[in-house]
C-alpha positions as CSV (number, residue, x, y, z in Angstrom):
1,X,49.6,-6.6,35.7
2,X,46.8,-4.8,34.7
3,X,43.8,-6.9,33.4
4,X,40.7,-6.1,30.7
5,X,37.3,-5.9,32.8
6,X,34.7,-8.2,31.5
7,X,32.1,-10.3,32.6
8,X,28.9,-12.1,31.4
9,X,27.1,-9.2,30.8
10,X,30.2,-7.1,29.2
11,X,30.7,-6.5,25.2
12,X,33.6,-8.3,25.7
13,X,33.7,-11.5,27.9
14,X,36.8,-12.8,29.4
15,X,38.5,-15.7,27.5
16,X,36.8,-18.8,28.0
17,X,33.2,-17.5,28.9
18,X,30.5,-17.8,26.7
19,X,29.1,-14.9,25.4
20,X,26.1,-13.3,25.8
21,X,23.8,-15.0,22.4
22,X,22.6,-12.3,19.7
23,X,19.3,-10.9,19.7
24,X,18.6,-12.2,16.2
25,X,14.3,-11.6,17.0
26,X,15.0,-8.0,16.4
27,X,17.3,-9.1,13.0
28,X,15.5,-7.2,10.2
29,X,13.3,-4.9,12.1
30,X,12.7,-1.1,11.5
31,X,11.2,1.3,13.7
32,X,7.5,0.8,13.2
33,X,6.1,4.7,11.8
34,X,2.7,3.8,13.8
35,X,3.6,6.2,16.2
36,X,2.1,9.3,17.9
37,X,1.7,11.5,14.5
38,X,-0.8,8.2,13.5
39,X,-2.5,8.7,17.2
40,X,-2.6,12.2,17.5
41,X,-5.1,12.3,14.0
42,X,-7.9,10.4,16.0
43,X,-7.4,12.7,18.7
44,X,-7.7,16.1,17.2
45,X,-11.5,14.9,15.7
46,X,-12.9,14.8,19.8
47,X,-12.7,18.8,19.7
48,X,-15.1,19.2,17.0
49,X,-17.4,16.7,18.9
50,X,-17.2,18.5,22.2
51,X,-17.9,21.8,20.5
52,X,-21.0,20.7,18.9
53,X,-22.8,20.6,22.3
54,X,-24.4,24.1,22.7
55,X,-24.9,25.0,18.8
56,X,-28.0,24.9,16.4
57,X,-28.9,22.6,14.8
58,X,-26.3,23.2,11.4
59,X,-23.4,23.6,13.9
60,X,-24.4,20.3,15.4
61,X,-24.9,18.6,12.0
62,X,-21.7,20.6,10.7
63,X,-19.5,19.7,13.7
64,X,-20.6,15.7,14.0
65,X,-19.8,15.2,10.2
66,X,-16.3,16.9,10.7
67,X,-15.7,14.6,13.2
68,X,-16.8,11.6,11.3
69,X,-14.7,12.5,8.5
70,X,-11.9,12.9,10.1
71,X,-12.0,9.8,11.9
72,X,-12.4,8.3,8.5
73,X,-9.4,9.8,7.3
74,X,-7.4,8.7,10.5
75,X,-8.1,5.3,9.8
76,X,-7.4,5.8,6.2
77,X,-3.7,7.3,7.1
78,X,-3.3,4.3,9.8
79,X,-3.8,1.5,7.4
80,X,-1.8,3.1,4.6
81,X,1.2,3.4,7.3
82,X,0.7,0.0,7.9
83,X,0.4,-1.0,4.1
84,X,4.1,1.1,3.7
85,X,5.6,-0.7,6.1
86,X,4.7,-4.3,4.6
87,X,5.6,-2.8,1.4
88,X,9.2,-1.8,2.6
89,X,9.7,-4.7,4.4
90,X,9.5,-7.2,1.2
91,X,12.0,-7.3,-1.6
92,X,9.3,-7.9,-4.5
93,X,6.1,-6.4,-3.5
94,X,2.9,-4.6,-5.4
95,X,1.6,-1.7,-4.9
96,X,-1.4,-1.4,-2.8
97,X,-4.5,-1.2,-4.6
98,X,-5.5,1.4,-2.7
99,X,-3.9,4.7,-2.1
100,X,-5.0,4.8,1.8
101,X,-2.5,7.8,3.0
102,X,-3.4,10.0,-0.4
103,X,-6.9,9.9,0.6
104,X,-6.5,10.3,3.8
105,X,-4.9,13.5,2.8
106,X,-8.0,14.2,1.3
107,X,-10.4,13.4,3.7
108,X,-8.6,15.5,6.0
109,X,-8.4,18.4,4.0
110,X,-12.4,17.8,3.5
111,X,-12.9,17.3,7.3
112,X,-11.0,20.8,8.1
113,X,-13.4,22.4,5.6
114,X,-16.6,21.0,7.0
115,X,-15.7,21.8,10.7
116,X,-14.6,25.5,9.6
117,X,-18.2,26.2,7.8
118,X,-19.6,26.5,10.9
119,X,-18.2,30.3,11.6
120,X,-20.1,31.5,9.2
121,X,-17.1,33.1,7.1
122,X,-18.0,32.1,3.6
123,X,-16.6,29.7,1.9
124,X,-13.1,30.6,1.2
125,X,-11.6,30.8,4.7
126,X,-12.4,27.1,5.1
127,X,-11.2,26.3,1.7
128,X,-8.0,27.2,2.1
129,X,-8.0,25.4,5.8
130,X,-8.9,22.7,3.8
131,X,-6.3,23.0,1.3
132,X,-3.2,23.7,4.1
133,X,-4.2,20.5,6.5
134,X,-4.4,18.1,3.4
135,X,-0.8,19.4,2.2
136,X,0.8,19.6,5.7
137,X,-0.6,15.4,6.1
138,X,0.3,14.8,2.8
139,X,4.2,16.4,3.9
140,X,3.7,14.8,7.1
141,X,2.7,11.0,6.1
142,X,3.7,11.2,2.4
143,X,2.4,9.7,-0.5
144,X,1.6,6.0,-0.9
145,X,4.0,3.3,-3.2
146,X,2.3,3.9,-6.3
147,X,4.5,1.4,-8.4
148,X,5.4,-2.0,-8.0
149,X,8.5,-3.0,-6.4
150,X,11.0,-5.9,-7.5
151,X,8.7,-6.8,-10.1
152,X,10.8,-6.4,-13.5
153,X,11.6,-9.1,-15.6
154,X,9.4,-11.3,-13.7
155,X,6.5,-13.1,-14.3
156,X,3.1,-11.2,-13.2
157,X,1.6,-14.8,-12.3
158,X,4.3,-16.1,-10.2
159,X,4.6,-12.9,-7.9
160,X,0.9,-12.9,-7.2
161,X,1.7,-16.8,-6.3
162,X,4.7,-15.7,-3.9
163,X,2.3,-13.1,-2.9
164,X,-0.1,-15.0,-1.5
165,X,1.8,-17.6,0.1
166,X,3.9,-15.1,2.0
167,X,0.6,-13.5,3.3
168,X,-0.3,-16.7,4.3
169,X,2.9,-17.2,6.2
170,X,2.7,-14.3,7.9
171,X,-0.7,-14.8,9.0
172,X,0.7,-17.7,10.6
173,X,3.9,-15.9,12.3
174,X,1.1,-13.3,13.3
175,X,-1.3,-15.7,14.6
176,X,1.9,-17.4,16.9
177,X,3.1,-14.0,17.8
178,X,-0.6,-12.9,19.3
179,X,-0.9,-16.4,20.8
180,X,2.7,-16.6,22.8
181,X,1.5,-13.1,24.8
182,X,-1.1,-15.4,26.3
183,X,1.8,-17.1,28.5
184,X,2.9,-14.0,29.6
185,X,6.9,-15.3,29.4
186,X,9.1,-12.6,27.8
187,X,11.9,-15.3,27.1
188,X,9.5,-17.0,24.9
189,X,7.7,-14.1,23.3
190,X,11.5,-13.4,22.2
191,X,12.4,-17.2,21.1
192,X,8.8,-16.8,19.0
193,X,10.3,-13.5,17.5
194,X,13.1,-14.8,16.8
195,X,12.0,-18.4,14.8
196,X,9.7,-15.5,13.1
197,X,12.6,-13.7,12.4
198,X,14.3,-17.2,10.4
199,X,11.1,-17.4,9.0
200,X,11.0,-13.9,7.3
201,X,14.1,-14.6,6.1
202,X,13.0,-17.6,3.8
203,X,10.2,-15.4,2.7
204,X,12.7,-12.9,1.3
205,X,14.9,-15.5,-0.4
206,X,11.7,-16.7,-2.5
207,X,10.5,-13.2,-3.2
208,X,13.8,-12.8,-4.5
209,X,13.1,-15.7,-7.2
210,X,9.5,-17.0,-7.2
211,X,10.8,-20.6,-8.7
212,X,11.4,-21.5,-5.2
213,X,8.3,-21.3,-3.9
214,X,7.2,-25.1,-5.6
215,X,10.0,-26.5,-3.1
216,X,9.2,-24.0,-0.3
217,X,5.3,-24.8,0.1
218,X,6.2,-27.0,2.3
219,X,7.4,-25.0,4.6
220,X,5.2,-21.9,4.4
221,X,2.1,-23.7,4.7
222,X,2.0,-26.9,6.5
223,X,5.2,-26.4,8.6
224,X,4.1,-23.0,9.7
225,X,0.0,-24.0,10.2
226,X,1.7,-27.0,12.3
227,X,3.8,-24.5,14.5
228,X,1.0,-22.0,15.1
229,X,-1.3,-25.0,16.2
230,X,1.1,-26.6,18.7
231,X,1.7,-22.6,20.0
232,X,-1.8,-22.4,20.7
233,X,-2.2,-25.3,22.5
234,X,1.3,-25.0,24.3
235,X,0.0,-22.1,25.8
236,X,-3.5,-23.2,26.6
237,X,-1.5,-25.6,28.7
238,X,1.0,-24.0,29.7
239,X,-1.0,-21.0,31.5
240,X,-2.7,-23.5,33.4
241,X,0.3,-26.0,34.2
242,X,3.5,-23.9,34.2
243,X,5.1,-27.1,33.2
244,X,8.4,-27.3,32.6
245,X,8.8,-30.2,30.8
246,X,5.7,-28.7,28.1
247,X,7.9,-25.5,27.8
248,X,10.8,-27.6,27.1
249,X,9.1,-29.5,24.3
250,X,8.0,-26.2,23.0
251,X,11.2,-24.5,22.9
252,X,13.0,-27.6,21.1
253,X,9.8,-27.6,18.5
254,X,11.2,-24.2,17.8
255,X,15.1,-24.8,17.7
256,X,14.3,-27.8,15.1
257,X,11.8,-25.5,13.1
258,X,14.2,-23.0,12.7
259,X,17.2,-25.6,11.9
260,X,15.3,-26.7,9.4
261,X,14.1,-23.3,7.9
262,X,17.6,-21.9,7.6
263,X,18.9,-25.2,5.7
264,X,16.1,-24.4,3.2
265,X,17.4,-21.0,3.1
266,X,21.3,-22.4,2.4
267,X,20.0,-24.7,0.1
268,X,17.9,-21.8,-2.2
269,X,20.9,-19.6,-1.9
270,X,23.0,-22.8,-2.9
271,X,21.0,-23.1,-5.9
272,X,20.7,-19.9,-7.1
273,X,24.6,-19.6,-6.7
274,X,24.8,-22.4,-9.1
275,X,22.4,-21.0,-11.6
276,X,24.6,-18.1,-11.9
277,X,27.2,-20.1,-12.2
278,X,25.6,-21.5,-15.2
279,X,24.7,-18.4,-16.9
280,X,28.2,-17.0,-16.4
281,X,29.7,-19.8,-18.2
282,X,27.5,-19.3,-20.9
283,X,28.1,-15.5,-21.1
284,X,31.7,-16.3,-21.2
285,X,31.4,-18.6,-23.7
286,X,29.4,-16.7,-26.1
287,X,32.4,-13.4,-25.7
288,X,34.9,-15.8,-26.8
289,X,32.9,-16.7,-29.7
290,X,32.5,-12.9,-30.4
291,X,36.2,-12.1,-29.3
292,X,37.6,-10.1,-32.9
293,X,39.8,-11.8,-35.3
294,X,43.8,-11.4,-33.8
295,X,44.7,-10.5,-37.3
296,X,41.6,-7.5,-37.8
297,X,39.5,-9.5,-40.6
298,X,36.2,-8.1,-39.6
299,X,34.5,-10.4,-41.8
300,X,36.2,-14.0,-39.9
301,X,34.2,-12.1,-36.7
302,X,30.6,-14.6,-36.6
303,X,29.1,-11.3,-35.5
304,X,30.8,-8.7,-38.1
305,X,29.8,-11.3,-41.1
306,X,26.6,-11.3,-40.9
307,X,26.3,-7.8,-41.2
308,X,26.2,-5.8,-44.5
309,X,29.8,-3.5,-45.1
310,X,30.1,-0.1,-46.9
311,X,31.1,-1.2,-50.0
312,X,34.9,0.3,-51.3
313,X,35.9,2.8,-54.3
């Protein structure tokens, strides 16, 4: 009788072999939009440096501050990107206070006018270069998050708390990340990837209600210092040794970190399920007590009589 192919490496093994375990690093990701669009706007400046060879000395002077500004406005686009994408990636996040794409935009459109004096065409041809490239980055990049995210109903102070711890943990993940790529083992640049992944995850839960970040300290600061400390030294000693036994250790450090991460996450969740709980009884409780009278008194309703009525003829 015909049988169903499968194997280790199929999407569906045969009964009784394990298989293959989830890529849970990549959990959460999204395409990162530093891509060649970012790249090419520090590569279109080099023209105007190459053509200021061979001019006088206001084409040189013209040509050299295009470039500059242009450059400027390339890193300005690249680190709004990069402030987008942090903003995107969190549930409850502020806007940033500086609107790095929009004047980016602006710098370009500044940097297109400056390189364009140079022909010698007046000042409206160039203006209007000026005007179409800052549109067409503006179209191309977009404008920056100009309004805080997540942020209603909660307290100003406590987000700026969560705020900080979270950049704090990530500096940590990031710092682990950087250091891993120093073994030069893809395996564990993955297993670091994905305890980062678990790790993200808590940060998530307590941006979603700041009151867990008093039992959650913890864990974002001395559990995470800990693990980038003992990733720095596992690999100081691990690109020397190759040892085994080290990598072992290291591995098991991160199966127990991440054990312990995602019971803190159950735990939150746990709680926040019961304060719902809590707040739907409550609700219901206060409807029954507003329920109308069965036999239409409006004034035996505790809401309706304590309200003035139109009197009658």
């Amino acid at each position: 009788m015909a049988q169903r192919y499968g194997g280790k490496y199929s999407p569906q093994p045969r009964e009784g072999e394990p298989s293959a375990p989830p890529a849970s690093g990549l959990a959460g990701k999204r395409a990162s939009r530093m891509g060649a669009r970012v790249n090419l706007l520090f590569v279109l400046p080099i023209l105007f440096a190459l053509r200021a060879f061979g001019m006088d000395q206001s084409g040189l002077v013209l040509n050299f501050a295009a470039f500059a500004i242009l450059i400027a406005a390339a890193w300005m686009t690249r680190e709004g990107v990069a402030a987008q994408e942090a903003y995107d990636a969190r549930r409850v996040a502020r806007r940033p206070a500086l609107p790095r794409k929009i004047f980016g935009s602006a710098l370009t459109g500044v940097g297109l006018f400056t390189g364009a004096l140079v022909n010698g065409t007046g000042f409206i041809i160039p203006a209007a270069l000026g005007l179409i490239g800052a549109v067409l980055h503006f179209v191309a990049f977009g404008p920056d998050p100009l309004r805080d995210k997540g942020a209603e109903g909660i307290d100003k102070f406590q987000t700026d708390r969560v705020a900080r711890a979270v950049d704090e943990g990530e500096a940590y993940l990031k710092a682990m990340q950087d250091a891993i790529l120093r073994a030069q083992d893809r395996p564990l640049e993955a297993r670091v990837d994905r305890f980062a992944a678990t790790a993200r995850q808590l940060f998530r839960t307590i941006e979603g209600d700041p009151r867990d970040l008093t039992s959650s300290r913890r864990e974002i600061g001395v559990f995470l210092m800990g693990a980038r400390d003992a990733t720095v030294k596992f690999v100081d000693l691990y690109a020397q040794t190759r040892s085994a036994q080290a990598r072992s250790d290291y591995e098991q450090l991160l199966t127990d970190l991440e054990s312990h991460f995602r019971k803190r996450i159950d735990m939150l969740l746990s709680n926040d399920r019961s304060d719902l709980d809590v707040e739907i009884s409550v609700l219901r409780e206060r409807l029954s007590l507003a329920a109308p009278n069965p036999l239409g008194d409006p004034l035996s309703d505790p809401i309706l009589s304590t309200q003035s009525l139109p009197k009658g003829d």
